[in-house]
C-alpha positions in Angstrom: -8.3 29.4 3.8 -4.8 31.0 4.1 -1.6 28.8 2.5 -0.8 29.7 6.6 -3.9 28.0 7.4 -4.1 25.2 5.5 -4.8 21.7 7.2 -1.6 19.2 7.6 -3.5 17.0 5.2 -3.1 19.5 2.7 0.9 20.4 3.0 2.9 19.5 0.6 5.4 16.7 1.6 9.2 16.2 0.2 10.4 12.7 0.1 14.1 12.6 -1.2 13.8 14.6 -4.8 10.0 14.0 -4.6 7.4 16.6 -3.8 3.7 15.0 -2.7 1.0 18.1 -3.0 -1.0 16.7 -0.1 -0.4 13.7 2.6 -3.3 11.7 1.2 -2.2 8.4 -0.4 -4.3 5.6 -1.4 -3.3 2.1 -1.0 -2.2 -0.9 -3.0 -5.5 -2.6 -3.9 -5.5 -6.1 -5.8 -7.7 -6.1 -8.6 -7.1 -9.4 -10.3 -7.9 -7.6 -13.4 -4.4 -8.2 -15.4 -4.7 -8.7 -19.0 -2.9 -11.1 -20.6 0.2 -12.3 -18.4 0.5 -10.0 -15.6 -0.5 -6.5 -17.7 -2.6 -3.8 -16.5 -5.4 -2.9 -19.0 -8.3 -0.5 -19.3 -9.6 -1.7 -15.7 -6.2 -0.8 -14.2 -6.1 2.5 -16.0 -10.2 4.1 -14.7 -9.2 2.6 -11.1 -5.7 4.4 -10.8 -6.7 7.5 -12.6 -9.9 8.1 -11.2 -7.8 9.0 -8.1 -5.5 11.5 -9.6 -8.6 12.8 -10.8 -10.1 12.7 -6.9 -7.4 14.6 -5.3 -4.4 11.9 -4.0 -1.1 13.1 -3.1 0.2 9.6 -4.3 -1.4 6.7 -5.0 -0.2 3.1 -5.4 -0.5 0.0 -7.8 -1.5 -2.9 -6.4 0.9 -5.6 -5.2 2.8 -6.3 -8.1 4.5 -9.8 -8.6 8.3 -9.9 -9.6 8.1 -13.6 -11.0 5.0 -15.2 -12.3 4.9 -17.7 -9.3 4.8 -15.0 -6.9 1.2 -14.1 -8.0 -1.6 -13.3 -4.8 -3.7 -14.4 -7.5 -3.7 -15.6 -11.1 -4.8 -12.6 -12.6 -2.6 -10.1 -10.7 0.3 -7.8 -12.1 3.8 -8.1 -12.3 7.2 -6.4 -13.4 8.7 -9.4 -14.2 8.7 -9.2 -17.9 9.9 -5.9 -20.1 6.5 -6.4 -21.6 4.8 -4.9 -18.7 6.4 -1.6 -18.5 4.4 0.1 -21.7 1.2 -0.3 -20.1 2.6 0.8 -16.6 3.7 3.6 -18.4 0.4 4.7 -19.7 -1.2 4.5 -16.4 2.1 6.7 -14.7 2.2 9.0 -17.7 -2.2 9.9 -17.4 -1.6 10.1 -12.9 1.5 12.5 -13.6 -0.8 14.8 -16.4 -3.2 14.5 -13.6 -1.2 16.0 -10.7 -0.7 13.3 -8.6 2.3 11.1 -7.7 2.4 7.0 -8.9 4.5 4.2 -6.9 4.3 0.9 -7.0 4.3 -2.0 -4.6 6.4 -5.1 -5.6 6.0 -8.4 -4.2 6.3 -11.9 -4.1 3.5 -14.2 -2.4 5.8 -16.7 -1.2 4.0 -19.1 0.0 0.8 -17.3 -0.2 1.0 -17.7 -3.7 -2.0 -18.6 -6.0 -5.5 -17.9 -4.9 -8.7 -16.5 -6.0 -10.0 -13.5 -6.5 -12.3 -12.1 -3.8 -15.2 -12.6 -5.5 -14.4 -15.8 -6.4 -14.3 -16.6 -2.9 -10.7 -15.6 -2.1 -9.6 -19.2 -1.1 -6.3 -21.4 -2.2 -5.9 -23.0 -5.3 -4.8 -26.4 -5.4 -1.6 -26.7 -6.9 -3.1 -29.4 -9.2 -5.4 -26.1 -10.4 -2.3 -23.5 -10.5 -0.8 -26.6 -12.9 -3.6 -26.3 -15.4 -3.2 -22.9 -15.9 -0.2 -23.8 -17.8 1.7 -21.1 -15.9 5.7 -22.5 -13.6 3.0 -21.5 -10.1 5.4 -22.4 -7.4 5.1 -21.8 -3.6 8.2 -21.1 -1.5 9.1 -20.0 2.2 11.8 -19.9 4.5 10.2 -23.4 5.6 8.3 -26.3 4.6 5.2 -25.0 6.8 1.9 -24.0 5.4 0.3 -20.3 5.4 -3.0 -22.5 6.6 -4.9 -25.6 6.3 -6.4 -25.2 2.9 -2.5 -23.9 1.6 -0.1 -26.6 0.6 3.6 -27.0 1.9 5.3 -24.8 0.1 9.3 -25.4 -0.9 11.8 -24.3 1.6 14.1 -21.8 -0.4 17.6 -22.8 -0.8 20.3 -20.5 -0.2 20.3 -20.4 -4.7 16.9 -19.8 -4.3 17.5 -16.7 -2.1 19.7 -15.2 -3.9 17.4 -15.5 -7.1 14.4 -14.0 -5.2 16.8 -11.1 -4.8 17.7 -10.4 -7.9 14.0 -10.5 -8.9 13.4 -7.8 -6.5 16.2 -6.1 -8.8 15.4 -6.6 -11.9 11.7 -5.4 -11.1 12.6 -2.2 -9.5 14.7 -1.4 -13.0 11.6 -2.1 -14.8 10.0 0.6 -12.3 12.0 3.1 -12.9 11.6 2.7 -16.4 8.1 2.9 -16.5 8.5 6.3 -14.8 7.1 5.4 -11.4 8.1 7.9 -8.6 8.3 5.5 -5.9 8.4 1.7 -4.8 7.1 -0.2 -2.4 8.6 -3.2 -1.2 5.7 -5.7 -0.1 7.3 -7.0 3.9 3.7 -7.3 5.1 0.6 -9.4 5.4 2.2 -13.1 5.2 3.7 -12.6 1.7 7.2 -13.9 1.6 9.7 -11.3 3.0 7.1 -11.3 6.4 7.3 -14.9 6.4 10.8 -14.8 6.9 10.7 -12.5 9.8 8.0 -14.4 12.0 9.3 -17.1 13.8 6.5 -19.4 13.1 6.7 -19.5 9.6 10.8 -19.7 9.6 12.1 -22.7 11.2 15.8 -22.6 9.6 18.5 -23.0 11.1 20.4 -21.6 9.1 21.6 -17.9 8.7 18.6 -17.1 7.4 16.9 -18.6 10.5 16.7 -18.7 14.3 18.0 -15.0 15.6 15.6 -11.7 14.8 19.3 -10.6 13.3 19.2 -14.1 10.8 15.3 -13.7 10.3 15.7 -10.0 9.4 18.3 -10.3 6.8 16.5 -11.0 3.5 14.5 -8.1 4.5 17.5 -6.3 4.7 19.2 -7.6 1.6 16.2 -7.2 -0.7 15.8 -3.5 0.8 19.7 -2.8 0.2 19.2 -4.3 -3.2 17.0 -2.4 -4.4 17.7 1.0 -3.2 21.4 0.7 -4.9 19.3 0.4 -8.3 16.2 2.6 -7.8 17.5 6.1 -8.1 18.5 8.0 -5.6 16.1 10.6 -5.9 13.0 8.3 -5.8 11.7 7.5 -2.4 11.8 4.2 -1.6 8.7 2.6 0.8 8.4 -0.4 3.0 5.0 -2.1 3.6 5.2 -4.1 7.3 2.8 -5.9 9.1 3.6 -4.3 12.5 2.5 -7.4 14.4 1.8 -10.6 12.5 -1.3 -11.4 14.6 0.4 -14.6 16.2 1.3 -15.6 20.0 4.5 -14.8 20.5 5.4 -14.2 17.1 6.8 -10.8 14.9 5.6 -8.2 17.1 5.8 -4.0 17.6 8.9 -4.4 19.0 10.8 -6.7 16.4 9.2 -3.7 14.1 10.5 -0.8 15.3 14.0 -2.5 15.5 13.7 -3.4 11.9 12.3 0.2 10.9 16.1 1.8 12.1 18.0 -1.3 10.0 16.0 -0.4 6.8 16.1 3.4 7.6 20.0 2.9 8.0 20.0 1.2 4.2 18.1 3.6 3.1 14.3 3.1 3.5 12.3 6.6 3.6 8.5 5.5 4.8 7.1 3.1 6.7 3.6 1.8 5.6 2.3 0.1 9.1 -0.6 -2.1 8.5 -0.5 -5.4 10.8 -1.9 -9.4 10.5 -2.0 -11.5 7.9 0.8 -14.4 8.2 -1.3 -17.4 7.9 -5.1 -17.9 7.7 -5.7 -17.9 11.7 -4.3 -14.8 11.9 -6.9 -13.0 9.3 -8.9 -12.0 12.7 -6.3 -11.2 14.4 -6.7 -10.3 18.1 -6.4 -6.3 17.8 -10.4 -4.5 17.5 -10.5 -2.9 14.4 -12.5 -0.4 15.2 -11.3 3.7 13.7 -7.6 4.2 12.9 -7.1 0.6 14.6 -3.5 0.6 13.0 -2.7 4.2 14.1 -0.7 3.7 17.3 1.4 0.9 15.4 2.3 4.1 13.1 2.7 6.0 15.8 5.6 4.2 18.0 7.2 3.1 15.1 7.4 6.7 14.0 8.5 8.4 17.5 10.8 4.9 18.4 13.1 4.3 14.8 12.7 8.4 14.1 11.2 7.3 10.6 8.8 8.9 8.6 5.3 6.6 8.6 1.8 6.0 7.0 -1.0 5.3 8.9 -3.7 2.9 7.2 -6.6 1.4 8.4 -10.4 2.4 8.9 -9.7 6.2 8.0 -12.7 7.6 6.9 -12.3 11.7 6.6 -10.2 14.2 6.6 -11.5 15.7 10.5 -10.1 11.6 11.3 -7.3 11.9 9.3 -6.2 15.5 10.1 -5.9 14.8 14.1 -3.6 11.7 13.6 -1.4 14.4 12.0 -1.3 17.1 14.2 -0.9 14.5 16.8 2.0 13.3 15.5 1.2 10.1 14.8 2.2 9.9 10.9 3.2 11.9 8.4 0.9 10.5 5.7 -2.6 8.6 5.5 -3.4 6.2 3.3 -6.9 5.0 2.5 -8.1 2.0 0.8 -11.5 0.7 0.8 -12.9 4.1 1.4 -11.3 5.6 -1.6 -13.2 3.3 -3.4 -16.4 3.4 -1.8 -15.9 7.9 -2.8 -12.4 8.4 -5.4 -13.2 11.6 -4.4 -11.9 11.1 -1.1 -9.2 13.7 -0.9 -11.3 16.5 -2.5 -14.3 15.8 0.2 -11.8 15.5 3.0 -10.6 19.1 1.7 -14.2 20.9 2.0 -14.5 18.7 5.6 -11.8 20.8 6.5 -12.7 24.1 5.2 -9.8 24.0 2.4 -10.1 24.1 -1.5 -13.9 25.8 -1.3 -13.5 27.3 -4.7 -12.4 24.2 -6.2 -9.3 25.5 -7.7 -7.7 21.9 -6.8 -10.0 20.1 -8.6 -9.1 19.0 -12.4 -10.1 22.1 -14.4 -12.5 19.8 -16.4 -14.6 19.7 -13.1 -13.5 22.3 -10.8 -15.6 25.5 -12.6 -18.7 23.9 -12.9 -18.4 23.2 -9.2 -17.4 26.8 -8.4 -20.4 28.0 -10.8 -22.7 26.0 -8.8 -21.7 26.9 -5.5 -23.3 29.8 -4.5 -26.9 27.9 -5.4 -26.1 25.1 -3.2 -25.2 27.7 -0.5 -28.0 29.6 -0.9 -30.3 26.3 -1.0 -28.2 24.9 2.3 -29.2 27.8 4.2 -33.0 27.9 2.7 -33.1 24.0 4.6 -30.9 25.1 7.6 -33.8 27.8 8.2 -36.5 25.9 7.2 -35.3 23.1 9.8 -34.9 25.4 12.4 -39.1 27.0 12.1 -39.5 23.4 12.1 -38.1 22.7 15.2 -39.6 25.8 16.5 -42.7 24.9 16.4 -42.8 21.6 18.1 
């Protein structure tokens, strides 16, 4: 296939000073792996790698804490310590040999904070548990309300308090930049502390933090205009939303696309539209998740605030992923589970599309002996395509 003919998943992409090779991107995917206090190891390195290897435009860390307390879980990554950026580095310096693209998504819990792995069983910690970990766990929010029944209160911030969160944010993006990453992500999604802000039912202040969409947007705001006057200018810069937060009458589409033109206007190059998550009752949220459920959150938010988006969600191929280009509908696709059900994603979503037969994309470790074998599997494709159809013809 012609460079003229080459599927949308497959065109390059520039982001500010940064070129992507192909619109495929794979999500942030906790691991609870870290080694040590919040470092990424050997497990950190085969997961993010395997993808450069399989094909990704860009692929992401996992949600990365910017203080200790602001864990997901107790074995999760973080930039808050300068003792984290060598072994970031590794991993950014092995993607980049690789050919892909490496961003990370910062975050703090908020009140989320401190819970077990999925395997585990994925529920709260007691704060009496978080305790004997020896670790300063603490859980914060704009209010004194928990994410669900089995989640403590957590501590309403102070207006100090703020303003430190903030400058974790900072000081976690500088650590970024030094461990080479090409982009951030700034976590405003799924329940974690920025969304809880914005929802109305997790932020009861009264304050000027509180009450108005204006006062319940602005941390968002401030910790998105923070950051992008320290990450360079060059380097895209990401935001993760949860489009709708799953309640009644709570952070909806339309609160999102009115907060995509504010972060645009500060600076903000891609919106990352994924949806639920505030509290525990909204984990089955009332939206069927059936294929691309997220697209048309992508979509409006995309044709509404004139931003550039990602579409996640239940994207399974490229002949799926492909259309919600060419329709418009975002202008990259990021995939998750699936990548890790086939790393190879990108690659296979390439063939789907009748792009990259020879295999010149793949790493040149792989790609010949591919090449070599192909006319045999040809050949033996059309041996059971024949075979199947004397079969059938003699029903």
């Amino acid at each position: 296939m012609t460079a003229s003919h080459r599927p949308r998943l497959f065109e390059p992409l520039q982001i500010r000073g940064l070129e992507l090779k192909n619109r495929v991107v794979i999500s942030p995917m906790c691991q609870h792996s870290a080694e040590g206090r919040g470092r990424p190891g050997a497990w950190h390195l085969v997961h993010l790698s395997k993808f450069a290897l399989g094909g990704a435009g860009l692929i992401f860390v996992e949600s990365t804490a910017v203080d200790p307390g602001a864990r997901i879980g107790v074995r999760d990554v973080g930039l808050w310590s300068d003792e984290q950026v060598a072994p970031f580095k590794a991993i950014v310096d092995f993607v980049h040999e690789n050919g892909a693209a490496i961003g990370v998504q910062l975050a703090h819990a908020g009140r989320k904070a401190g819970s077990q792995a999925l395997w585990e069983g994925g529920r709260a910690l007691t704060m009496e548990q978080l305790h004997a970990t020896g670790e300063p766990w603490r859980r914060v929010g704009p209010s004194a309300v928990a994410a669900g029944p089995e989640w403590s209160v957590p501590e309403a911030l102070t207006p100090d308090g703020i303003a430190e969160i903030r400058q974790m944010f900072v000081a976690a993006t500088e650590r970024a930049d030094r461990a080479g990453f090409d982009v951030v992500e700034l976590h405003f999604g799924h329940g974690y502390l920025i969304a809880s802000f914005l929802s109305p039912h997790s932020n009861r202040r009264d304050d000027e933090y509180g009450g108005s969409r204006e006062n319940r947007m602005r941390l968002a705001l401030e910790v998105a205009r923070d950051v992008r006057a320290r990450w360079p200018q060059e380097k895209p810069l990401f935001v993760r939303i949860s489009a709708v937060d799953g309640t009644e009458d709570g952070w909806g589409l339309d609160d999102s696309v009115v907060l995509a033109r504010e972060l645009k206007a500060i600076g903000v190059d891609v919106f990352d539209c994924s949806s639920g998550g505030l509290s525990d009752e909204t984990r089955n949220m009332n939206v069927p998740r059936g294929l691309g459920f997220q697209v048309p959150f992508s979509e409006r938010i995309r044709r509404e605030a004139d931003v550039m988006t990602q579409a996640v969600g239940v994207i399974l191929d490229g002949p799926q992923a492909e259309a919600i280009l060419q329709e418009g509908r975002a202008d990259l696709i990021a995939v998750g589970r699936q990548a890790l059900y086939d790393p190879y994603w990108a690659h296979h979503a390439a063939h789907a599309l009748g792009h990259d037969l020879r295999f010149e994309g793949w790493p040149t470790q792989h790609g010949p002996w591919l090449a070599k074998r192909a006319p045999l599997m040809e050949k033996l494709q059309s041996m059971d395509n024949s075979a199947g159809r004397l079969a059938g013809a003699g029903r």
